[in-house]
Every structure is written in C-alpha cells, then in structure tokens.
C-alpha positions in Angstrom: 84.3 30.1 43.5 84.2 34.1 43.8 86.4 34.9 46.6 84.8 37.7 49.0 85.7 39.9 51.9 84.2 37.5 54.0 86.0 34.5 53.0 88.7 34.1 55.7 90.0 31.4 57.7 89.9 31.2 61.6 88.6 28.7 64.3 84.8 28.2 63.8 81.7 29.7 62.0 81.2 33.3 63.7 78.3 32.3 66.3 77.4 36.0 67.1 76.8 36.2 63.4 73.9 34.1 63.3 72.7 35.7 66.5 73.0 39.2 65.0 70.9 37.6 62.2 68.4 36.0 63.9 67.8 39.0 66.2 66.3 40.9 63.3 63.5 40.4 60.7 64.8 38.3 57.7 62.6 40.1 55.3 65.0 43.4 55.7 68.0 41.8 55.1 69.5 44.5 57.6 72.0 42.3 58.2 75.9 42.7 59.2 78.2 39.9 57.4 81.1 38.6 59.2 82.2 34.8 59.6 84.6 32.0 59.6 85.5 28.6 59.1 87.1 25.7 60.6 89.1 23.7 58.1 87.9 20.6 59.5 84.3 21.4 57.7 86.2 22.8 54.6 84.2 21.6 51.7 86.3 19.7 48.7 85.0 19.6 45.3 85.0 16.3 44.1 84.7 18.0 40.4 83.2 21.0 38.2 79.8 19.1 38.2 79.7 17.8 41.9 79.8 19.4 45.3 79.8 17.7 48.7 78.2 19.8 51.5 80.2 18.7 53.8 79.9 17.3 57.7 78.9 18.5 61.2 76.9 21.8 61.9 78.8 23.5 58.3 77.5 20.8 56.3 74.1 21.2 57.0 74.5 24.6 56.8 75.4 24.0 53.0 72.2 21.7 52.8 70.2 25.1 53.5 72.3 27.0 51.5 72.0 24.5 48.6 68.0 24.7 49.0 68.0 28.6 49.1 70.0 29.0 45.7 67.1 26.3 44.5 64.4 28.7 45.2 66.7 32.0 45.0 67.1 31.0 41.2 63.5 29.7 41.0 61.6 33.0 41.8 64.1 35.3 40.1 63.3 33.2 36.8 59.6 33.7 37.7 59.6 37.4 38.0 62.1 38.1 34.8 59.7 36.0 33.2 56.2 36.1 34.8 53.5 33.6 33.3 50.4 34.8 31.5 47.5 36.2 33.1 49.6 37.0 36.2 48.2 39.9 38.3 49.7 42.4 40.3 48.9 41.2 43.5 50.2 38.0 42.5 53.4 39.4 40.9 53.4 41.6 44.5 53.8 38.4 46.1 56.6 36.3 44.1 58.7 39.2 44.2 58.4 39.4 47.7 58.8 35.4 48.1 61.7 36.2 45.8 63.6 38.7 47.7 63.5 36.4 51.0 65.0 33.7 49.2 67.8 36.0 47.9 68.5 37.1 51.4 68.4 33.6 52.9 70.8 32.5 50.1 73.4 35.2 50.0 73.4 34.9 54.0 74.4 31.3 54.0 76.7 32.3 51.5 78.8 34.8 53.4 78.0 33.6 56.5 79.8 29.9 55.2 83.1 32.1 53.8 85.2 29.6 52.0 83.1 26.5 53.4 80.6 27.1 50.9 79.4 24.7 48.2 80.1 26.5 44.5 76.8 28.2 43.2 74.8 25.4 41.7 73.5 25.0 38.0 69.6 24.3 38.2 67.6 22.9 35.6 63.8 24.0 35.3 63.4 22.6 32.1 60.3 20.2 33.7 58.7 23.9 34.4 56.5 26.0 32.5 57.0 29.7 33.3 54.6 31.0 30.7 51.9 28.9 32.7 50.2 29.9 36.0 49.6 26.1 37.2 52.8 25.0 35.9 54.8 28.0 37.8 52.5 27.6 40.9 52.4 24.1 41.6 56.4 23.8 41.0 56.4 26.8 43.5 54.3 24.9 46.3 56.3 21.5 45.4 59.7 24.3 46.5 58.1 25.8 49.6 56.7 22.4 51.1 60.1 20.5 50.2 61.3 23.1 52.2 59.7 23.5 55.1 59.9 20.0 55.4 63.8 19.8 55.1 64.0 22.5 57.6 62.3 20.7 60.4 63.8 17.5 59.0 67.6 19.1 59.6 66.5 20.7 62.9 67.9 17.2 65.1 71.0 17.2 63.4 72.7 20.7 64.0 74.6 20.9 67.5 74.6 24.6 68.1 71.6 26.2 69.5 72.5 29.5 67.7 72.3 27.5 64.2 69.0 25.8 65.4 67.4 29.4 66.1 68.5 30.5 62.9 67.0 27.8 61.0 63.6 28.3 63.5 63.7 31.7 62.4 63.7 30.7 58.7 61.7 27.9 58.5 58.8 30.1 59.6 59.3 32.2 56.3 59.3 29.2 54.6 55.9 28.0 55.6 54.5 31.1 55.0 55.2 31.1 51.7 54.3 27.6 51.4 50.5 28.7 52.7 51.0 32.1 50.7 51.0 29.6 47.5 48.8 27.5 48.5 46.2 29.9 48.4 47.1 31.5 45.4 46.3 27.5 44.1 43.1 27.2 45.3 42.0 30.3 46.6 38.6 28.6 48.1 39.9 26.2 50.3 42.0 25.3 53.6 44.7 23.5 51.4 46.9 26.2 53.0 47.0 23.8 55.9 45.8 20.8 53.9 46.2 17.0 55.3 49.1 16.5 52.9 51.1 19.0 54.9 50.2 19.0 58.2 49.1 15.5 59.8 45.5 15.7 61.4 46.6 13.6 64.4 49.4 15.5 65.5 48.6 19.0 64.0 52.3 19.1 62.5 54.1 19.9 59.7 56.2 17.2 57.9 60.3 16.8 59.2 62.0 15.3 56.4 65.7 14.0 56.8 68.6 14.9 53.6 68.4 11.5 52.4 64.8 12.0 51.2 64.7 16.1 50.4 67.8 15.8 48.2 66.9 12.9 45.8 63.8 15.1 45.5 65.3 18.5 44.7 68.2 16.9 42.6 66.2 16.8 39.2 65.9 20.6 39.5 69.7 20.8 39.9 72.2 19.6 37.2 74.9 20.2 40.0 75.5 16.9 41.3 75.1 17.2 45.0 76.8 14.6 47.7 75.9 14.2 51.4 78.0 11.3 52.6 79.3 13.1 55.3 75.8 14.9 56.7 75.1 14.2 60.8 72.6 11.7 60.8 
C-alpha cells in the first residue's frame, strides 16, 4: 500500500480529526488530514486478493472506507465514460455525486493511516455504462446499499465523534440516493418510495455488514473479510 505523510503510528485514531471534519461541509473537502493508529486495530492482509477490515471502531471504519472506494470508482467510470443521451444537468449531477464520494474515500483513507484496507479491485462488468438505465439503476442499487449500511453500522461504533461523522455522511448519501431516484422516474415519489423508507415507521432501512457486504462483494473482485466487525 502507498505509504503517505499521514501514515504514522501512535496511540489511537486522531479524534479531533474527525471533529475538524465533521465541523465543516463535506462537499468542500476543506479538510485538514492528520491521524493515527493503534496497532491493536492494525489491519493484516491475509493475501494480494483479500483484505480483512479489521475490529472495533477502525474496522468499521474500513467497512465505510471499503464502500466509498465502491462508489468513488463507480462515478469516476461514469463520468470518463458517460452513457448515451446523457444531458448536462444530468452529467452536472454525477460529477458532483462523484466528487463527494472521492472526498468521503480519500478521507477514510488518510484519516485510517496504515490501518487502512489496500485499495480494492472492483468489477462492473454486470454494468452498462453506455446505457442510461443500466448506469442509473446500478447507481440507486450503490446509494440505497449505502445509506442502509450507514445506519446499519451506526450501533456498532463506540466513539461519539465516529458516530457524528458517519451522521454527517450518511445524510450525503441519501441525498444522492433521492437525487437518483428522480433522475429514474422523474414523475413520481420513488425518491422516498416504500422500498426505502418503511410507511409505518417513516424510516430509512439500517442494515448490519453481514448483509451489505455479501451484496456489494460481486462488484468487488477484492475479497473482503469481516470476522472481526463489532456486532
């Protein structure tokens, strides 16, 4: 893994990091990089083609991380490559979605110094980027997978700084999630459709590792253990 500036060892993950971060608008990406790591959430490659995220408050830090390099990679491929027909606003949009993503992944990736998970090998080849639907629909399976893992993940991280961090990001998330919802079905409330937020309760979905990762894995040829994940 590419060694940077911020990769140094000390006692825990910087906490006044992810309050610097979370103080300011994620969009920007005005953002001051400085962390560290406890070697007791020190993640050990198990091989080239498998990482582990690790355990405790770090490795579900990873589990985000591992997510935003998903839809980091996702969107860029989008925009290098943008399906036919696509419009400006539209292209406006997913290179906007596409910049957030880039900032939520390269923060977790500083922010984790050497407790980072190795920078995954995806695989889209189940996605059509010359087609709108096929692009779209992959999209909102991305952004509702995500949202969903956020809230899922929200019980299991100790320190309230982490836990505002990931409030402050999930809220991205599920506006892009309604952002390409729209852009699906332009006509409708499917923004806030029954499938994503139950009538009863008025709620998004919380879904736990054990279900989101089994669902992102066939976009990822990186195989990607959680053994160790806070339940």
């Amino acid at each position: 893994m590419e060694k940077t500036k911020t990769d140094r060892p000390a006692q825990a993950v910087d906490r006044r990091l992810f309050l610097r971060y979370a103080g300011v608008t994620i969009a920007t990406g005005a953002v001051l990089l400085e962390s560290c790591v406890d070697k007791d959430y020190m993640t050990t490659p198990i091989s080239a083609a498998t990482v582990d995220l690790g355990s405790g408050d770090v490795g579900i830090l990873n589990y985000a991380y591992a997510l935003e390099q998903l839809e980091a990679a996702f969107y860029t491929q989008v925009i290098a490559t943008p399906y036919s027909g696509i419009t400006d606003a539209e292209r406006s949009l997913l290179t906007e979605i596409r910049d957030h993503e880039i900032i939520h992944r390269d923060f977790f990736k500083a922010a984790l110094g050497n407790s980072a998970i190795a920078s995954l090998e995806v695989n889209f080849s189940s996605i059509n980027f010359a087609d709108r639907a096929s692009v779209l629909n992959a999209a909102k399976t991305f952004e509702d997978l995500g949202v969903a893992a956020y809230n899922g993940a929200g019980k299991l991280i100790k320190d309230v700084n982490y836990l505002l961090l990931a409030g402050k990001i999930v809220s991205v998330e599920a506006r892009h999630a309604a952002a390409i919802r729209s852009l699906l079905s332009p006509k409708t409330t499917s923004f806030a459709g029954d499938d994503v937020v139950t009538p009863a309760t008025g709620l998004d979905p919380a879904s736990a590792p054990s279900v989101v990762l089994p669902l992102a894995q066939p976009f990822v040829r990186t195989t990607i253990t959680a053994n160790n994940l806070p339940k």
